[in-house]
VOPAGU-2260 file (C-alpha; in pm, 1 decimal, decimal comma):
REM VOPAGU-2260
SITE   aa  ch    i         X         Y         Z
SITE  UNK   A    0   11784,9   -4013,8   17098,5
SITE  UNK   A    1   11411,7   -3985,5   16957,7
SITE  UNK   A    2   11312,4   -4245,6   16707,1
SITE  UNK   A    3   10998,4   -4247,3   16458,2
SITE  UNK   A    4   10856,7   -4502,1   16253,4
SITE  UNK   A    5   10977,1   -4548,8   15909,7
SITE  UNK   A    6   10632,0   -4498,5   15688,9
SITE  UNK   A    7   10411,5   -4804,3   15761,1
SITE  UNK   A    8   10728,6   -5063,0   15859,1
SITE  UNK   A    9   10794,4   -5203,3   16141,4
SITE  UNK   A   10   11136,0   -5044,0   16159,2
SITE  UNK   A   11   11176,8   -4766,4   16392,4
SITE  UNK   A   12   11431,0   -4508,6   16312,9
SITE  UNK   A   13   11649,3   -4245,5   16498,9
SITE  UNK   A   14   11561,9   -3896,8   16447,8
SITE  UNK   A   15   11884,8   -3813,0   16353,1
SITE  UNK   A   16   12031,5   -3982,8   16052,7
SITE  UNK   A   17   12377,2   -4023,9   15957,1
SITE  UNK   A   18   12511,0   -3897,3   15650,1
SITE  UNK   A   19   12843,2   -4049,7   15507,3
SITE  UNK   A   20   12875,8   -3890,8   15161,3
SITE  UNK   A   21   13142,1   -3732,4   15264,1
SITE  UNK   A   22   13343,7   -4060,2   15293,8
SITE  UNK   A   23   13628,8   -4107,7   15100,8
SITE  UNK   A   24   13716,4   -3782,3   14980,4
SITE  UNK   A   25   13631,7   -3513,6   15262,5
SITE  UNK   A   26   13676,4   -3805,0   15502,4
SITE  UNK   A   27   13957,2   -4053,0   15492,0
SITE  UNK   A   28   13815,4   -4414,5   15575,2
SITE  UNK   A   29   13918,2   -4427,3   15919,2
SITE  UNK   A   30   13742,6   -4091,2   16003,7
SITE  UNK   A   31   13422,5   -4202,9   15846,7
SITE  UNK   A   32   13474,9   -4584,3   16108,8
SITE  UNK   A   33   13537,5   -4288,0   16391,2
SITE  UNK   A   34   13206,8   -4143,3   16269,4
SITE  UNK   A   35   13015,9   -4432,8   16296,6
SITE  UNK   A   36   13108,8   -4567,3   16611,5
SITE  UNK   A   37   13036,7   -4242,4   16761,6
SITE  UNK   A   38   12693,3   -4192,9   16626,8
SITE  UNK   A   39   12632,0   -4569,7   16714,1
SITE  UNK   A   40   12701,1   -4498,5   17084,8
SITE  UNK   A   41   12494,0   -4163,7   17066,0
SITE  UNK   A   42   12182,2   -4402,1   16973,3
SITE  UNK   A   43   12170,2   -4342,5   16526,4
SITE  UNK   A   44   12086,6   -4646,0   16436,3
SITE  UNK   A   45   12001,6   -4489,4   16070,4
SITE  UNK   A   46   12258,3   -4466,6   15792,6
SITE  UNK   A   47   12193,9   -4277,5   15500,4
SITE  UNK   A   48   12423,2   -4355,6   15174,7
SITE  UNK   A   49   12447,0   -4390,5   14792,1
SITE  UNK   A   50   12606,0   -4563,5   14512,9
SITE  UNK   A   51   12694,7   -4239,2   14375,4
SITE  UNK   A   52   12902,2   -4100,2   14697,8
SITE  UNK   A   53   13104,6   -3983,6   14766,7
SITE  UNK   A   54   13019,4   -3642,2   14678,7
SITE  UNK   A   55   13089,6   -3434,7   14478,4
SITE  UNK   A   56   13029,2   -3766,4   14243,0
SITE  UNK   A   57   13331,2   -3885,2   14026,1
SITE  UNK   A   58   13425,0   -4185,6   13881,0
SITE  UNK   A   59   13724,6   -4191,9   14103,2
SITE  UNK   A   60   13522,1   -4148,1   14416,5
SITE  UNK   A   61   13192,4   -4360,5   14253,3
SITE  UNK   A   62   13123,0   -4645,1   14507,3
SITE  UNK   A   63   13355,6   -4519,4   14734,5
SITE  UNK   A   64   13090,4   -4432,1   15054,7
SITE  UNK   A   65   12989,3   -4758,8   15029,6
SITE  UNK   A   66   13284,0   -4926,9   15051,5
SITE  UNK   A   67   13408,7   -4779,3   15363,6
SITE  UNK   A   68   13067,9   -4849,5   15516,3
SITE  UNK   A   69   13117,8   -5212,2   15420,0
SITE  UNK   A   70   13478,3   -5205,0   15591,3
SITE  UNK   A   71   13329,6   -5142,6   15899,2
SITE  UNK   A   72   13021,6   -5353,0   15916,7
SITE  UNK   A   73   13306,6   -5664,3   15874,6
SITE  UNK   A   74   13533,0   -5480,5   16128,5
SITE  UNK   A   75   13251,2   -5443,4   16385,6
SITE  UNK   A   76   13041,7   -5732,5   16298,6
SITE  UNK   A   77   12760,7   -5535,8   16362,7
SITE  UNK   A   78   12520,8   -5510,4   16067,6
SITE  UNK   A   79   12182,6   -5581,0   16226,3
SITE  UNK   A   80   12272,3   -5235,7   16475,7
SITE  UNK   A   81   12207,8   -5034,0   16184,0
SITE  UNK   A   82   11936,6   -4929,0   15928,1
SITE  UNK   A   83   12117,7   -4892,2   15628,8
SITE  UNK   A   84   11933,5   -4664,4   15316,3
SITE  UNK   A   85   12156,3   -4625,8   14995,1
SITE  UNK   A   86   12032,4   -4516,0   14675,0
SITE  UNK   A   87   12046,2   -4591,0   14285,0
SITE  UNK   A   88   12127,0   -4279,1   14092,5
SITE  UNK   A   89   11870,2   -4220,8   13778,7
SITE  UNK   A   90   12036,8   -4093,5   13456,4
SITE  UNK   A   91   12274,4   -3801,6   13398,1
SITE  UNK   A   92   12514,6   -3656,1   13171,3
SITE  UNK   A   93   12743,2   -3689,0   13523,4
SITE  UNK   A   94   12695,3   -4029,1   13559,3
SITE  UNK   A   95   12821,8   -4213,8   13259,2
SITE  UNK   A   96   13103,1   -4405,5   13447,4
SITE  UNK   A   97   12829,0   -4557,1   13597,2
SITE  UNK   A   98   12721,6   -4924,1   13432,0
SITE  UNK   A   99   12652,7   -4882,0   13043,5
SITE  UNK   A  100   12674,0   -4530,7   13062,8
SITE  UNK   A  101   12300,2   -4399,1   13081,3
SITE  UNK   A  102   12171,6   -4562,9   13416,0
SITE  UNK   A  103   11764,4   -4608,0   13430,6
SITE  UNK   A  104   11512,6   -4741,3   13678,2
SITE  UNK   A  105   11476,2   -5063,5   13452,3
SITE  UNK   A  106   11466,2   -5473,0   13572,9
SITE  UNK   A  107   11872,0   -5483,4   13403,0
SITE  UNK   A  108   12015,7   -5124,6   13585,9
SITE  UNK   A  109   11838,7   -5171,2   13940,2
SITE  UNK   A  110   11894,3   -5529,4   13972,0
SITE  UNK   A  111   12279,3   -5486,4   13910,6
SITE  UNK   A  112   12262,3   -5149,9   14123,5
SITE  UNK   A  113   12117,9   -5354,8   14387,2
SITE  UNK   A  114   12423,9   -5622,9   14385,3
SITE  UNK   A  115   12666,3   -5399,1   14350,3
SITE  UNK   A  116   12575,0   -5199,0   14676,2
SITE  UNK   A  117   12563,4   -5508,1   14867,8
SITE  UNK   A  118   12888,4   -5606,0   14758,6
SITE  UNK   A  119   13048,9   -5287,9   14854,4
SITE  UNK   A  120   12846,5   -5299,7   15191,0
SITE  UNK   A  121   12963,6   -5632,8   15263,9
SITE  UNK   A  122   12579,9   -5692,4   15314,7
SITE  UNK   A  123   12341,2   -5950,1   15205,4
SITE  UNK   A  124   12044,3   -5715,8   15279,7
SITE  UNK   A  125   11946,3   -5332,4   15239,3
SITE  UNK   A  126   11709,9   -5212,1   15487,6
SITE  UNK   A  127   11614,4   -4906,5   15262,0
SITE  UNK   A  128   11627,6   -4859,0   14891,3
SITE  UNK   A  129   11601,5   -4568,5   14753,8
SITE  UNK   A  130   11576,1   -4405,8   14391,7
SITE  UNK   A  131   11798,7   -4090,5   14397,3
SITE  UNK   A  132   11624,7   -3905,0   14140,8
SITE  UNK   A  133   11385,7   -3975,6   13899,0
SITE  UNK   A  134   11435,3   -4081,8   13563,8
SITE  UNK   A  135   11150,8   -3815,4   13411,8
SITE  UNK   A  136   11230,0   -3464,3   13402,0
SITE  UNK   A  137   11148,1   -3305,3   13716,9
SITE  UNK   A  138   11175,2   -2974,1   13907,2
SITE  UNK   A  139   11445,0   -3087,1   14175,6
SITE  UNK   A  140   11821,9   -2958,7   14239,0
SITE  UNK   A  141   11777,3   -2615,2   14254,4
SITE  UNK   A  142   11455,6   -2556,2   14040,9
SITE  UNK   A  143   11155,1   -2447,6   14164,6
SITE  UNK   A  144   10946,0   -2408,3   13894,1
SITE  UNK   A  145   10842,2   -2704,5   13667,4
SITE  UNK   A  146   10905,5   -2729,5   13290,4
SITE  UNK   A  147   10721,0   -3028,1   13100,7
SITE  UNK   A  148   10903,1   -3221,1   12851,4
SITE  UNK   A  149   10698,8   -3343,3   12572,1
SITE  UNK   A  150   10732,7   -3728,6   12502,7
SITE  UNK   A  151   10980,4   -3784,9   12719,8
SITE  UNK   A  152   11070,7   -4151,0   12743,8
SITE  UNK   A  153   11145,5   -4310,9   13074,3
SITE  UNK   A  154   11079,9   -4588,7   13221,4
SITE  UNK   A  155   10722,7   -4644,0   13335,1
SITE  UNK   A  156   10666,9   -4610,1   13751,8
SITE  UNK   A  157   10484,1   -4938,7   13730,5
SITE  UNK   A  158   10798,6   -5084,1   13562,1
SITE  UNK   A  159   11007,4   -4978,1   13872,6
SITE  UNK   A  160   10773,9   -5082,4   14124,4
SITE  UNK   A  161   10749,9   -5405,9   13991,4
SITE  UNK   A  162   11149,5   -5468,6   13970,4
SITE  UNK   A  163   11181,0   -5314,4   14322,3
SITE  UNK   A  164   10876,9   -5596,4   14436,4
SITE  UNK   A  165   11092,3   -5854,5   14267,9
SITE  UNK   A  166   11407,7   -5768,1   14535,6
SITE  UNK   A  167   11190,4   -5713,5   14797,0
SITE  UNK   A  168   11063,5   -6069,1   14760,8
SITE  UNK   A  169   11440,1   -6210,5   14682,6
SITE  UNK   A  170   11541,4   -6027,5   15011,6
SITE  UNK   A  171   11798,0   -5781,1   14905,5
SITE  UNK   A  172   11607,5   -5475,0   14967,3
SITE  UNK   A  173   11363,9   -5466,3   15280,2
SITE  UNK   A  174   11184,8   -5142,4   15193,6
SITE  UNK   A  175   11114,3   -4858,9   14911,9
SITE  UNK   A  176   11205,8   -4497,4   14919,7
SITE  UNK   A  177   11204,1   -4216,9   14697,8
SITE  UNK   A  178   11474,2   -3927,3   14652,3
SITE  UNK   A  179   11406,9   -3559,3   14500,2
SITE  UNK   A  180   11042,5   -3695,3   14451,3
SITE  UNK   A  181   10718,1   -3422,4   14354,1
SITE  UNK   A  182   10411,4   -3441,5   14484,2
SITE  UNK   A  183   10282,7   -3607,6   14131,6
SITE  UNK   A  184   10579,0   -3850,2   14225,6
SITE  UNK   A  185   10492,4   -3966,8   14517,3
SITE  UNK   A  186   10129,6   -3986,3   14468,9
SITE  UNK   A  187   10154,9   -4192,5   14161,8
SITE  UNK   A  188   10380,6   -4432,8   14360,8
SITE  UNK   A  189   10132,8   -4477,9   14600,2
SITE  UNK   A  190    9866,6   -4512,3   14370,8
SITE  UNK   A  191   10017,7   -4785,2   14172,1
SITE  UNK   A  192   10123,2   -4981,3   14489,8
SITE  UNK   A  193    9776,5   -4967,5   14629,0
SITE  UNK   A  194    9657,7   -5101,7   14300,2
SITE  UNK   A  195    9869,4   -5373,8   14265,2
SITE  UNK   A  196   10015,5   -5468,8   14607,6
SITE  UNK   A  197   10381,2   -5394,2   14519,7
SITE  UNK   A  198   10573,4   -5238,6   14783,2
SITE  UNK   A  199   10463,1   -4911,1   14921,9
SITE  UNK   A  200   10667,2   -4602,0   14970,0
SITE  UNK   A  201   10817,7   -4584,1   15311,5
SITE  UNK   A  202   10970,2   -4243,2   15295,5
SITE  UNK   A  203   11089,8   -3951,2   15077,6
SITE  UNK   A  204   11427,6   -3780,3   15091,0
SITE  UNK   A  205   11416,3   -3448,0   14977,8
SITE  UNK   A  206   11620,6   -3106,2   15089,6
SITE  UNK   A  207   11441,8   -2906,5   15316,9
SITE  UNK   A  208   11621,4   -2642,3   15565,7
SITE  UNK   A  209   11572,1   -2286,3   15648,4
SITE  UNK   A  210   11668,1   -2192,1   15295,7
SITE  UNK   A  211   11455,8   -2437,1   15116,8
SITE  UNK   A  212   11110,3   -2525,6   15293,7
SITE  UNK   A  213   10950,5   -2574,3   14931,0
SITE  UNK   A  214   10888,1   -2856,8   15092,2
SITE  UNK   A  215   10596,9   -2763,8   15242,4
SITE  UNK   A  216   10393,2   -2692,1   14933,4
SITE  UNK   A  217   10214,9   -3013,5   14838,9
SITE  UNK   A  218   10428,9   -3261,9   14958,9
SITE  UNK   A  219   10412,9   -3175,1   15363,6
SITE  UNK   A  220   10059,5   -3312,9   15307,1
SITE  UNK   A  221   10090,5   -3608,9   15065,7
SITE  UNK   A  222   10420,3   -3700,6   15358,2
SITE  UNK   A  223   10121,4   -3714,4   15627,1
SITE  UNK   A  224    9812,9   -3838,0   15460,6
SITE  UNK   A  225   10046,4   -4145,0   15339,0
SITE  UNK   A  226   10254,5   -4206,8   15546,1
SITE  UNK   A  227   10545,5   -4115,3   15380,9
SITE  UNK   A  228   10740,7   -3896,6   15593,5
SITE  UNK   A  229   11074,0   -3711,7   15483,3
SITE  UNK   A  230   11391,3   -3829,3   15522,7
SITE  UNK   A  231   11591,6   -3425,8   15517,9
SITE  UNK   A  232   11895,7   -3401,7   15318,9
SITE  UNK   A  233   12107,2   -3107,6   15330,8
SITE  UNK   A  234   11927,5   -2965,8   15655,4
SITE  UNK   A  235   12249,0   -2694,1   15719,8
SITE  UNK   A  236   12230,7   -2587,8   15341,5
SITE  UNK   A  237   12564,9   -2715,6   15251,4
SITE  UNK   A  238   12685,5   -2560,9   15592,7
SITE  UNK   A  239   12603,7   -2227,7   15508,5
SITE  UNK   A  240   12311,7   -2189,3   15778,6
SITE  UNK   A  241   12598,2   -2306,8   16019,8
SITE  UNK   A  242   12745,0   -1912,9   15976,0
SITE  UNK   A  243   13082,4   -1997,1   15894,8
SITE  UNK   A  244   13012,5   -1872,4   15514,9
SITE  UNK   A  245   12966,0   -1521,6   15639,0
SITE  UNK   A  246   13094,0   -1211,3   15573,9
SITE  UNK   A  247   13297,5   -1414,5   15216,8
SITE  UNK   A  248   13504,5   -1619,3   15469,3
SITE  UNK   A  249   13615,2   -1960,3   15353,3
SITE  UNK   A  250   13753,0   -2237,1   15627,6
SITE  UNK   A  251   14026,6   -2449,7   15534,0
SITE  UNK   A  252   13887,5   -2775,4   15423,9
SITE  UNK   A  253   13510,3   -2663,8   15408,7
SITE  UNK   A  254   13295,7   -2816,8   15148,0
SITE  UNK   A  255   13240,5   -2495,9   14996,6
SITE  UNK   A  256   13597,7   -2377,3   14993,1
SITE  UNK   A  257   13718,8   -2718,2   14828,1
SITE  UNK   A  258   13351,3   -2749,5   14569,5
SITE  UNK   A  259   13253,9   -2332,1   14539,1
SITE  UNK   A  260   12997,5   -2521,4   14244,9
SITE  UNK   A  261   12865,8   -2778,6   14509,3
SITE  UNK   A  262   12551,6   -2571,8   14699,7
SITE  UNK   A  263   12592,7   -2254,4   14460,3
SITE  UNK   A  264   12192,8   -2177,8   14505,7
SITE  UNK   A  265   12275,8   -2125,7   14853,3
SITE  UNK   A  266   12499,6   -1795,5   14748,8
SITE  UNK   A  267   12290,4   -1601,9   14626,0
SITE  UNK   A  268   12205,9   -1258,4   14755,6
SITE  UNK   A  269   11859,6   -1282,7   14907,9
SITE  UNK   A  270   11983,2   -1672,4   15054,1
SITE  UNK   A  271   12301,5   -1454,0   15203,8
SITE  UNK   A  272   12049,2   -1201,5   15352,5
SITE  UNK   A  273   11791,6   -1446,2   15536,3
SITE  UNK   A  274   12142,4   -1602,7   15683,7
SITE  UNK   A  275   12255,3   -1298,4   15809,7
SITE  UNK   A  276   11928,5   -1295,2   15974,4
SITE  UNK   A  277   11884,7   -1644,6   16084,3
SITE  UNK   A  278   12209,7   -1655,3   16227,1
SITE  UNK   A  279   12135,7   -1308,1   16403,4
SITE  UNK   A  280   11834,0   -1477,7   16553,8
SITE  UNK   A  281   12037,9   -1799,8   16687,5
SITE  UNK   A  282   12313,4   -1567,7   16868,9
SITE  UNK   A  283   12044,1   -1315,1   16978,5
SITE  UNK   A  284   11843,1   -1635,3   17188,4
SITE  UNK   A  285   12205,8   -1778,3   17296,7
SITE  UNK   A  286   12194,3   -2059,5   17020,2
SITE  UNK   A  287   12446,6   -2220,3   16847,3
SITE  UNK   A  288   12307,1   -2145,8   16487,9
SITE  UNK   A  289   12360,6   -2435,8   16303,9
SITE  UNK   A  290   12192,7   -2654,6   16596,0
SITE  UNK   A  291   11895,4   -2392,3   16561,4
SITE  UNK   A  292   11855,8   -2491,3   16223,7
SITE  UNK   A  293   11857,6   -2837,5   16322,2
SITE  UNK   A  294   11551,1   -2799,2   16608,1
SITE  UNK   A  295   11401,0   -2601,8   16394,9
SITE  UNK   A  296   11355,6   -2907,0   16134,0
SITE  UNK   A  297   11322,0   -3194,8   16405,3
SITE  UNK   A  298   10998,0   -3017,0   16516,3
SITE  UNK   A  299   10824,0   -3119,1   16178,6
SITE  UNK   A  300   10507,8   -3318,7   16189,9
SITE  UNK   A  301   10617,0   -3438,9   15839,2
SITE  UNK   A  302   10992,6   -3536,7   15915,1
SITE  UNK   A  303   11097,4   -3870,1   15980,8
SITE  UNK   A  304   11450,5   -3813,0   15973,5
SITE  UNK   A  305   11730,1   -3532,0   15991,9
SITE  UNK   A  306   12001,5   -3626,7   15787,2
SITE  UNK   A  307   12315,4   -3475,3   15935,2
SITE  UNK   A  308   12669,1   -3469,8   15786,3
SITE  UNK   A  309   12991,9   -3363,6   15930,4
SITE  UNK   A  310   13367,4   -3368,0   15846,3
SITE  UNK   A  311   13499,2   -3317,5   16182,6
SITE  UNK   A  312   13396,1   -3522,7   16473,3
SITE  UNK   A  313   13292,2   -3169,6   16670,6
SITE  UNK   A  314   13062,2   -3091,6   16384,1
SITE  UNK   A  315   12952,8   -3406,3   16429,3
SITE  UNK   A  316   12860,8   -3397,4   16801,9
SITE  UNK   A  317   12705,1   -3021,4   16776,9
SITE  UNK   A  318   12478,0   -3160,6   16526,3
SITE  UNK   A  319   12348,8   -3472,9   16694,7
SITE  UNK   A  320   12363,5   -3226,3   16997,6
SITE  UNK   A  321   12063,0   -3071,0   16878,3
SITE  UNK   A  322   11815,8   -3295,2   16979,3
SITE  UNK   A  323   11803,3   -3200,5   17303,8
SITE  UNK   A  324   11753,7   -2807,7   17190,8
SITE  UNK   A  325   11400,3   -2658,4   17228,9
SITE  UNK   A  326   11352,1   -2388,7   17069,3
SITE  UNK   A  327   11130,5   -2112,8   17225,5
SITE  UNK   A  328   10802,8   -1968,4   17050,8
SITE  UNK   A  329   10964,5   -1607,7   17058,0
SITE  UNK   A  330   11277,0   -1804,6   16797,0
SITE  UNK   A  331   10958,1   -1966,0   16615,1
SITE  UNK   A  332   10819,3   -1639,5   16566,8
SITE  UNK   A  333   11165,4   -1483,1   16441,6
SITE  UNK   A  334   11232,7   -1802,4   16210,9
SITE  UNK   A  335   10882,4   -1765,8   16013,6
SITE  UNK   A  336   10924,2   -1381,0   15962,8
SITE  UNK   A  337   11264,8   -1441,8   15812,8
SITE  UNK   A  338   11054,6   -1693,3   15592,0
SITE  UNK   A  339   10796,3   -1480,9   15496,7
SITE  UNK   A  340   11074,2   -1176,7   15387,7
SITE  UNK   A  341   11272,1   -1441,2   15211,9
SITE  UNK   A  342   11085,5   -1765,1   15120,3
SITE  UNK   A  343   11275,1   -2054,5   14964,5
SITE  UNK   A  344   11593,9   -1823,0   14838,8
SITE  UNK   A  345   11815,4   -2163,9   14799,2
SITE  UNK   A  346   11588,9   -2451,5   14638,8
């Protein structure tokens, strides 16, 4: 297993990360203890969860990841093996089960997000904090074009940084992260740290996959220049680059034959036609396409981590599988003319 630094930390990270929202409703709790043992041995020693999971979010479900996460850390007794990320969701008309019923990124809502993850983790420390979405209107979750919202009010980014600095210093959070961040986002983040000396940015988990490199634009470089590489969510597009969507077919079990609304931007015509292709390309090189997918992303300068998900343990081992696949220049070539015929059809 490959391992890269997490932004300017001294925490070193696998290349593949494990994703767990899936965890207690895809995945009974037992099959998410499988999962982690499994990517333990195969050398992840980065977790990715969230208050909110599992997913899709409900307040049946709400806290539910987490939980099961914490079950095993007390089973194994093995909480310094992993880096553990988990996230505070921002506000939402989907989210009012969650605390007083419009959740912010204020000193009251992040402190008692905080506690209440490391209850449910059965953890006195989170290696990674992350904010899930920003409170401001934003571009993100399907959009890729940005509408401004006059006098909007949110909580100021300064505000945020400043409670975040205040749990970094009681040590319940180690480091900062940012989720479905802009450019603007991240930048102003980093500006406001450097000014004060609050906690920088360590990373930025966005989606990015064959379907959605939007990526690229703007925030490749501000990832780079600032050390604030991506953590990518949602590499297999909901499972649709994996091929098994094709041709209106719909596995028993699949997240997209239990949610159809979960992933919907991925359905569209021109995202069904640059599958087609992209698939074509994996079988035509002898590739397994979802691992192609999976390559394709881990050779990013700007990618930190490759957030993988699975419901079965064989997805599971394809997909940490693909770190060991290279992927020729000829697929290269054939991967960035499907991208220039259809650019970003699934933001």
């Amino acid at each position: 297993m490959q391992h890269r630094r997490l932004g300017r930390t001294d925490l070193d990270v696998s290349l593949i990360c494990l994703g767990t929202m899936t965890y207690g409703q895809q995945n009974t709790e037992a099959e998410g203890h499988q999962q982690m043992d499994y990517a333990l041995d195969r050398g992840i020693n980065f977790f990715d969860t969230a208050e909110m999971y599992s997913v899709p979010p409900k307040p049946a479900t709400y806290g539910r990841t987490e939980e099961i996460i914490g079950t095993w850390f007390a089973a194994r007794k093995n909480r310094d093996a992993v880096i553990l990320a988990t996230k505070a969701v921002g506000p939402g008309e989907r989210f009012r089960h969650v605390r007083d019923g419009n959740p912010k990124l204020d000193r009251p809502h992040l402190t008692q997000a905080v506690e209440d993850s490391l209850t449910r983790l059965r953890t006195d420390y989170i290696d990674l904090y992350q904010l899930h979405w920003p409170e401001r209107s934003v571009n993100s979750f399907g959009q890729l074009g940005y509408t401004h919202v006059e006098d909007e009010e949110t909580t100021p980014i300064a505000e945020t940084l400043t409670v975040l600095g205040a749990l970094v210093k009681a040590g319940k959070i180690r480091y900062v992260g940012l989720s479905n961040e802009t450019p603007w986002g991240m930048m102003t983040f980093a500006r406001i740290a450097g000014e004060t000396g609050l906690p920088r940015i360590a990373s930025v988990q966005n989606p990015y996959n064959l379907l959605n490199r939007s990526f690229e634009v703007g925030a490749a470089e501000v990832a780079i220049r600032e050390d604030m590489g991506l953590l990518a969510y949602s590499p297999l597009a909901g499972g649709y680059l994996s091929g098994k969507y094709l041709d209106g077919r719909k596995p028993v079990d699949a997240r997209m034959t239990l949610f159809p609304d979960n992933f919907s931007r991925y359905s569209n015509d021109s995202a069904q036609a640059a599958i087609v292709e992209y698939v074509g390309i994996a079988r035509d090189h002898g590739l397994d396409p979802a691992q192609m997918a999976l390559a394709f992303i881990n050779t990013r300068r700007f990618l930190t981590a490759n957030i993988i998900g699975a419901t079965t343990m064989a997805q599971l081992k394809t997909n940490i599988d693909s770190v060991q696949v290279v992927l020729s220049d000829a697929v290269i070539e054939a991967i960035e003319g499907v991208h220039k015929r259809h650019s970003n059809p699934g933001p």
